[in-house]
N, CA, C and O of each residue as an XYZ file, in Angstrom:
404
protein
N      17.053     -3.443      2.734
C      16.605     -2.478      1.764
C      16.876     -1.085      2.325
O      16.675     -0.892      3.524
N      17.346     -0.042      1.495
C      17.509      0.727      2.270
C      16.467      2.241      2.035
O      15.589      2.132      1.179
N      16.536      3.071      2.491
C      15.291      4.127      3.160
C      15.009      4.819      1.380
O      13.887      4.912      0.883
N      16.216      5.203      0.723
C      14.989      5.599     -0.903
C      14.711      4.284     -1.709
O      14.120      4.462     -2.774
N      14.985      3.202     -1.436
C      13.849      2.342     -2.320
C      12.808      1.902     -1.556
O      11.753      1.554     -2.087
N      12.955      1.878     -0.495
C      11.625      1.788      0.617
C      10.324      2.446      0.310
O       9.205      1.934      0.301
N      10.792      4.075     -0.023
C      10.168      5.042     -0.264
C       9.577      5.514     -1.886
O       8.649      6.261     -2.196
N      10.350      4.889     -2.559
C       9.421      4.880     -4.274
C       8.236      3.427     -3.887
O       7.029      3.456     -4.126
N       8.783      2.574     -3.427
C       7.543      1.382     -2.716
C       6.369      1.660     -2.198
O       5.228      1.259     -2.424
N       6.972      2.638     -1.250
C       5.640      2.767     -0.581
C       5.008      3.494     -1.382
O       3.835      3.127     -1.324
N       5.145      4.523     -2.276
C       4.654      5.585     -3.201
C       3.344      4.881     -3.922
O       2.213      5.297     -4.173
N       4.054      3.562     -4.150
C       2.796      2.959     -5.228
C       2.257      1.452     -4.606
O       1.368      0.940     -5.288
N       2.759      0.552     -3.190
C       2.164     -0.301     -2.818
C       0.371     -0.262     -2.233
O      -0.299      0.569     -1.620
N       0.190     -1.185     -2.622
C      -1.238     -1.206     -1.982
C      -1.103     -1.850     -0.949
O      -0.159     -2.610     -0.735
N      -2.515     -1.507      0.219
C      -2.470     -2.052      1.241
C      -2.504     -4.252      1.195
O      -2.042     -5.177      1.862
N      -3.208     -4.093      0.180
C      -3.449     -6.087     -0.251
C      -2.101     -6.664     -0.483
O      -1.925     -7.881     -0.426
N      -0.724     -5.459     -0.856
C       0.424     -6.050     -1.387
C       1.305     -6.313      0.324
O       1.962     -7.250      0.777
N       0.941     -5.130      0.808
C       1.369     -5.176      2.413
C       1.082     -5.867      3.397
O       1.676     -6.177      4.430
N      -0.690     -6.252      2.620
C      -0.850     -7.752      4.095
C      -0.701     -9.095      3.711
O      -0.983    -10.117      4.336
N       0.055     -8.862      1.967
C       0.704    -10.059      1.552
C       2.345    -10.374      1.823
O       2.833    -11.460      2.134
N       2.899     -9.356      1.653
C       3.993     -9.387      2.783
C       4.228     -9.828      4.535
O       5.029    -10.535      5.146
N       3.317     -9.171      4.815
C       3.338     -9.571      6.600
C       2.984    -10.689      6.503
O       3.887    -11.307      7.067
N       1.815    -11.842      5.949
C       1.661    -13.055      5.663
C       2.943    -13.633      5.405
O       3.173    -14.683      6.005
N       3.695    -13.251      4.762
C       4.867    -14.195      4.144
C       6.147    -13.964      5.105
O       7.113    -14.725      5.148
N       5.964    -12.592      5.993
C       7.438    -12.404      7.260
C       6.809    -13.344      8.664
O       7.496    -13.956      9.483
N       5.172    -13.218      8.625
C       4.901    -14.069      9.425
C       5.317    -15.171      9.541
O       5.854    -15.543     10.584
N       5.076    -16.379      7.902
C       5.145    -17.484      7.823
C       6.657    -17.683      7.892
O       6.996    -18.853      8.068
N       7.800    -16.629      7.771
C       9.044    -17.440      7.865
C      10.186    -16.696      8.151
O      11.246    -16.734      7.527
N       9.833    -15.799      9.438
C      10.571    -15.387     10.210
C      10.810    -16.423     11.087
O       9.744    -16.866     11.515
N      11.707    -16.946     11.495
C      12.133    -17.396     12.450
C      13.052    -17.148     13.862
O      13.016    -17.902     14.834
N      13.746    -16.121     13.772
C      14.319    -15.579     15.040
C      13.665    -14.394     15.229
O      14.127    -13.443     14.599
N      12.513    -14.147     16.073
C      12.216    -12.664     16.283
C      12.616    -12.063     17.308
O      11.856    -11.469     18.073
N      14.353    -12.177     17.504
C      14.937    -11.874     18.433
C      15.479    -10.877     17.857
O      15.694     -9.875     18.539
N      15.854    -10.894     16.401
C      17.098    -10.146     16.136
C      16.957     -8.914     15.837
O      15.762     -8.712     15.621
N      17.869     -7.525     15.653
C      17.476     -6.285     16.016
C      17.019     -5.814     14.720
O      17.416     -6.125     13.597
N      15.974     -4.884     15.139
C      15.458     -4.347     13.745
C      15.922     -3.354     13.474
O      16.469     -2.622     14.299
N      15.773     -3.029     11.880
C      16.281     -2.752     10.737
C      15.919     -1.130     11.118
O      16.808     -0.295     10.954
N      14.915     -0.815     11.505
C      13.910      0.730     11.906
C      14.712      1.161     13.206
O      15.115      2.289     13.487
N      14.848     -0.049     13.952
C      14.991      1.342     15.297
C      15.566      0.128     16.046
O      14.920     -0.862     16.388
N      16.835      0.342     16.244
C      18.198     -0.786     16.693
C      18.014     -0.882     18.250
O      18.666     -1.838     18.668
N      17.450     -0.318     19.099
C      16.309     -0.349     20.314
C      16.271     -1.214     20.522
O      16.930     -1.644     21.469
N      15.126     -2.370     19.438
C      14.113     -3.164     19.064
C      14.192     -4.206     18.728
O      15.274     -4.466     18.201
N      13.363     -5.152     18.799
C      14.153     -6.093     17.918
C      12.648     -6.488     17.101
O      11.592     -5.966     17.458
N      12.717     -7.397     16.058
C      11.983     -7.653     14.804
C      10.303     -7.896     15.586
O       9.239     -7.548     15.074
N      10.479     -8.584     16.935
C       9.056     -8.905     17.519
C       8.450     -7.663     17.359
O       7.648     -7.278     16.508
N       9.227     -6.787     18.818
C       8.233     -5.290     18.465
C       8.123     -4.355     17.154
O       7.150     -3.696     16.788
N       9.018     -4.444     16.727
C       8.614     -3.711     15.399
C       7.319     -4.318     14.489
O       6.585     -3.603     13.807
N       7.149     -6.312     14.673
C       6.261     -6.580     14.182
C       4.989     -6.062     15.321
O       3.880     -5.758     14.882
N       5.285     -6.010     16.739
C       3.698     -4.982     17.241
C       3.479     -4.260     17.126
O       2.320     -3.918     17.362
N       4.524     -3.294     16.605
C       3.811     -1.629     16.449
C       3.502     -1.795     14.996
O       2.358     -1.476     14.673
N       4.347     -2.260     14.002
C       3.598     -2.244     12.680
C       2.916     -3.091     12.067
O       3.074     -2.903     10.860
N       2.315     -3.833     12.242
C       2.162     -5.191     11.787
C       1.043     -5.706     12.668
O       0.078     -5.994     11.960
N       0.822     -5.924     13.933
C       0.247     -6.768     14.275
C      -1.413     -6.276     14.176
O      -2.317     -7.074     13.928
N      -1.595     -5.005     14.386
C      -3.032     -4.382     14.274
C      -3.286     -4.223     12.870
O      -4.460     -3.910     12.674
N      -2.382     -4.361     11.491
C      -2.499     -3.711     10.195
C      -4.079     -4.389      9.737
O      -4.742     -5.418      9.870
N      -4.141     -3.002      9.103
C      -5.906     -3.315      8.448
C      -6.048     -2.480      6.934
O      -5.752     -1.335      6.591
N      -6.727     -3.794      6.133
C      -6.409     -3.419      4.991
C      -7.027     -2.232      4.357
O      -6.625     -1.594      3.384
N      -8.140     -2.043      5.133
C      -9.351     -1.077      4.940
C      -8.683      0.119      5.044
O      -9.038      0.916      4.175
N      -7.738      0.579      5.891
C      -7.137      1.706      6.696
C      -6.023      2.362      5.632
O      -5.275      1.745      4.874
N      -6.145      3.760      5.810
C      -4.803      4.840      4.546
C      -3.822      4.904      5.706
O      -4.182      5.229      6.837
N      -2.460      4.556      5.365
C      -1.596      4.127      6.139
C      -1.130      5.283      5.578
O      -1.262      5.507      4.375
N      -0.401      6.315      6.615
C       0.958      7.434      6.595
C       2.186      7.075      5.660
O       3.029      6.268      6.052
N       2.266      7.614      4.562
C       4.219      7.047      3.597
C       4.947      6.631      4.953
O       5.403      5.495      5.088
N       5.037      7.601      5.952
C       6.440      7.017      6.496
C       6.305      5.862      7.389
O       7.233      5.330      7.998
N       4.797      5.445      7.420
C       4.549      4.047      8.129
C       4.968      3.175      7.008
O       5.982      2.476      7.014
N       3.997      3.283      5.923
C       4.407      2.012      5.016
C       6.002      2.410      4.621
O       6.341      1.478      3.892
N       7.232      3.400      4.751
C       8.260      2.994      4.621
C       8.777      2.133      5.835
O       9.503      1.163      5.615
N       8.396      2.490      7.150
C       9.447      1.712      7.852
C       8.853      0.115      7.887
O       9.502     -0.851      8.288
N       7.666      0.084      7.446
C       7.027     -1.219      7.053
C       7.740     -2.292      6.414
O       7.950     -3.430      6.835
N       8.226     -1.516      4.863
C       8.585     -2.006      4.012
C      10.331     -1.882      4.450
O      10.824     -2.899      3.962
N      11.387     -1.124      5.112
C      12.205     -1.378      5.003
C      12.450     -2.317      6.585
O      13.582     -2.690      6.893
N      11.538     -2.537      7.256
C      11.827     -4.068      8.424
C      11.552     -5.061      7.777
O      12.348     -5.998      7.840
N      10.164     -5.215      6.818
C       9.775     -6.712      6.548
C       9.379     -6.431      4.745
O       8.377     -6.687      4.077
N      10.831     -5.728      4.383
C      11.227     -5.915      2.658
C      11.139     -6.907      2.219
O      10.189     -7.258      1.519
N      12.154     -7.641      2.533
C      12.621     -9.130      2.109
C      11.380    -10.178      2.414
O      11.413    -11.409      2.424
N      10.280     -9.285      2.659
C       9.099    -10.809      1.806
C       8.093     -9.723      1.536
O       7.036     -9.701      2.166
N       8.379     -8.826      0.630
C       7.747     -8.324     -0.464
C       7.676     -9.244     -1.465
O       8.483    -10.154     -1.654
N       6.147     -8.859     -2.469
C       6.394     -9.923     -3.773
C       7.373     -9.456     -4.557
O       7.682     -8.281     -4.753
N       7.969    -10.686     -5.110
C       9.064     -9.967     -6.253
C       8.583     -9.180     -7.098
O       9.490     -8.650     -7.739
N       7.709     -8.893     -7.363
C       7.189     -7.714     -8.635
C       7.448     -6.765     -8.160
O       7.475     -5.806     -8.931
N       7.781     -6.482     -6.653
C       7.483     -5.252     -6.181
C       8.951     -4.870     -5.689
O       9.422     -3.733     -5.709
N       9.706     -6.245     -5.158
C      11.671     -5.715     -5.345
C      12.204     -4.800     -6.297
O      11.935     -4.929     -7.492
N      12.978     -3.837     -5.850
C      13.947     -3.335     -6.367
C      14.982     -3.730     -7.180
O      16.050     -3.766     -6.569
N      15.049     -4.036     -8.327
C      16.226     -4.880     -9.166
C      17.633     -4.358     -8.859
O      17.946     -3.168     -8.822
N      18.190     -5.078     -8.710
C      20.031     -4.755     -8.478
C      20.659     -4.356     -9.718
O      20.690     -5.249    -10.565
N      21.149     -3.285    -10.034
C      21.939     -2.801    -11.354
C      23.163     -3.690    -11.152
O      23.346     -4.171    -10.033
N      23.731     -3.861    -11.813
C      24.662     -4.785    -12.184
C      26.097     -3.568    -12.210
O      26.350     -2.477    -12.721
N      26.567     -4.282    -11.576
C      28.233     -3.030    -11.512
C      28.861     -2.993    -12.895
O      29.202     -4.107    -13.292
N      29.096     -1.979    -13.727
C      29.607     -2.130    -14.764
C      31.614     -2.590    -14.886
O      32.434     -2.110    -14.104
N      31.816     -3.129    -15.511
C      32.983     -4.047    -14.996
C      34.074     -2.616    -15.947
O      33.822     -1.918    -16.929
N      35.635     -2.750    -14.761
C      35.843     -1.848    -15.403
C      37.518     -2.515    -15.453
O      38.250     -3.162    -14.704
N      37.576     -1.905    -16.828
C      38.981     -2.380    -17.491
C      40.658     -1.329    -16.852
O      41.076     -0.174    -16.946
N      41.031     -2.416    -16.335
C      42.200     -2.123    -15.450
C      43.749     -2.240    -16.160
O      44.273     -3.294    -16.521
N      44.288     -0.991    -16.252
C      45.401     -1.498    -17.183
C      46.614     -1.845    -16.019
O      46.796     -1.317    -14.922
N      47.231     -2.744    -16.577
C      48.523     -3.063    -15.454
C      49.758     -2.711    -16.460
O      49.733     -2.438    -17.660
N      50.763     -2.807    -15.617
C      52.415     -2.786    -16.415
C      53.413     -3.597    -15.047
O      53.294     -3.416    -13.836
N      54.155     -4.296    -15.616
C      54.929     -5.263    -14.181
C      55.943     -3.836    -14.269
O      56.189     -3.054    -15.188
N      56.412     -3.932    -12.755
C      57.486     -2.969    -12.444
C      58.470     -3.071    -12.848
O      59.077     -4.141    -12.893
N      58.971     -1.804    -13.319
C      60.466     -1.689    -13.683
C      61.736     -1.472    -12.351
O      62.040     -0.445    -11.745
N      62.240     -2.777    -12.232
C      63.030     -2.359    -11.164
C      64.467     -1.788    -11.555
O      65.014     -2.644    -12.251
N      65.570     -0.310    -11.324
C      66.609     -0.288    -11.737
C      68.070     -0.769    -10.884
O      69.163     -0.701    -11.445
């Protein structure tokens, strides 16, 4: 996901939608080796300790926390809350075979 749809997300996620996400990167992350998405340093473990592992729902989280939140552990946001993909508008290509003289 990348950093402006991260950021209309975080604008309007609630904290209950965010510790329903980390529930769901918890349950099915499986390599937390690989480098994260926030800070190429890192890899997905620590990014889940600095953001993630203390999260409390009670607590007003900073926009630019819940963005880098949402753009490491996007992909288990609820779908209500994904970004829809616009569809590429298809575009009409004229050809002519070559004239060779």
């Amino acid at each position: 996901m990348n950093r402006t749809e991260a950021k209309l997300i975080a604008e309007k996620i609630t904290n209950e939608e965010l510790a329903e996400m980390f529930e769901t990167a918890k349950a099915n992350i499986t390599d937390w080796t690989k480098v994260s998405i926030v800070n190429k340093g890192m890899t997905k473990g620590a990014a889940w300790n600095i953001l993630a592992s203390d999260f409390d729902i009670e607590k007003t989280y900073n926009n630019l926390a819940k963005v880098n939140m949402i753009r490491e552990f996007g992909e288990f946001l609820p779908f209500y809350l994904k970004p829809t993909k616009k569809p590429k508008p298809t575009i009409n290509v004229v050809h002519q075979e070559p004239r060779f003289k």
